[in-house]
N, C-alpha and C positions, 0 to 999 in steps of 0.2 A: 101234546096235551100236558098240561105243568097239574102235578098234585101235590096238595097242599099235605106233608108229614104232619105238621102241628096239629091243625085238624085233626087226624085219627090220634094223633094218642092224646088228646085234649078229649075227645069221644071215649077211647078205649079208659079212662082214667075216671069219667063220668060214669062210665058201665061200669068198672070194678070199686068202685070209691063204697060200695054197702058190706064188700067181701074184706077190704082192708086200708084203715084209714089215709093211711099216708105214701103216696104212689109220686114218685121220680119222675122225670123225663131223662132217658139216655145214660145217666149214670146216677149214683151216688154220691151226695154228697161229702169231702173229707169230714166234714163236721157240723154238728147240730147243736142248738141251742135248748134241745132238754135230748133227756136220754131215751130210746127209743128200743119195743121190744120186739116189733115188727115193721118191715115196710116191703114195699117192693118200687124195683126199676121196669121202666118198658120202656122198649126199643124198636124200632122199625128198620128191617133191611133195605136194600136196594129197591126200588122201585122200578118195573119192566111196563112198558110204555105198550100194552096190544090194543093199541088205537081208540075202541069203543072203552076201552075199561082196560085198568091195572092193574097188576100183580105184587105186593110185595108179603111178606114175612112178619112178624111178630115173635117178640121173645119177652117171656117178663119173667123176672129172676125175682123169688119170694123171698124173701130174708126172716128168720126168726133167732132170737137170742138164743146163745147155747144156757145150759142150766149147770153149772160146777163144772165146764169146761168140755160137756155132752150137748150132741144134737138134744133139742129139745123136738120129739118124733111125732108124737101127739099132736103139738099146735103145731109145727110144719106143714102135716096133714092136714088139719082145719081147716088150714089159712087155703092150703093147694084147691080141695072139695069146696070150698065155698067161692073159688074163680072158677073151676070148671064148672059149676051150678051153671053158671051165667053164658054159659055158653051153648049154643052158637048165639053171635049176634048179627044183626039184619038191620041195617039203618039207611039213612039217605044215603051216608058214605060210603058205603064196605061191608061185606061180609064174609066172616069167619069160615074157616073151614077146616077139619084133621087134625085137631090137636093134639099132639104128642108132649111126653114127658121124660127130661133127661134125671136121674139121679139126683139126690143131695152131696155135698160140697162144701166144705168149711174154707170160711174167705182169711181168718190166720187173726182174726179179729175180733171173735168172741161171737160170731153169727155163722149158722149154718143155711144154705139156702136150697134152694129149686130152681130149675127152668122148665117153665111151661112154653112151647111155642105153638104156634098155628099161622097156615095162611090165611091171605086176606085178599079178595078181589074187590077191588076199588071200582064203585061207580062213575 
């Protein structure tokens, strides 16, 4: 059975796009044509094939601008509680399941971020 990556994160991008405006596929852009004070990337792991329905992963890394060279702790937070609001989700494709959260992280670039991940069993 072949499943379609684009799909879910073209869905998962649809779910979060109310939590925060400007969402990635797989990575980060080096560069943007206005200046930007949050975003985030999602990413989807491997994909395991159990016949009727699939398994894979989700990771989406939140990005918030530092403030004088400091995590900005407050909107990091925001940004995190207003994508876990939205969860679990339940669609035609996929649904969520056990999200977990690893620590903040400064990328050496003037943004500190988050990883939220959770699994996803694919219809």
């Amino acid at each position: 059975m072949a499943f379609n990556r684009l799909d879910i994160l073209k869905s998962l991008k649809t779910s979060f796009k109310d939590a925060i405006s400007t969402i990635y596929y797989t990575d980060r852009p080096s560069s943007t044509s206005a200046q930007q004070d949050s975003f985030a990337v999602i990413r989807n792991g491997d994909i395991s094939d159990l016949h009727a329905y699939g398994e894979t992963y989700v990771s989406i890394l939140i990005f918030q601008r530092d403030i004088n060279g400091l995590e900005n702790t407050f909107q990091l937070d925001k940004l995190q509680k207003s994508i876990v609001s939205l969860l679990p989700i339940n669609n035609d494709l996929f649904y969520t399941e056990n999200p977990q959260l690893l620590g903040s992280r400064s990328d050496g670039d003037g943004f500190h971020y988050i990883t939220l991940y959770f699994g996803i069993t694919i219809k």
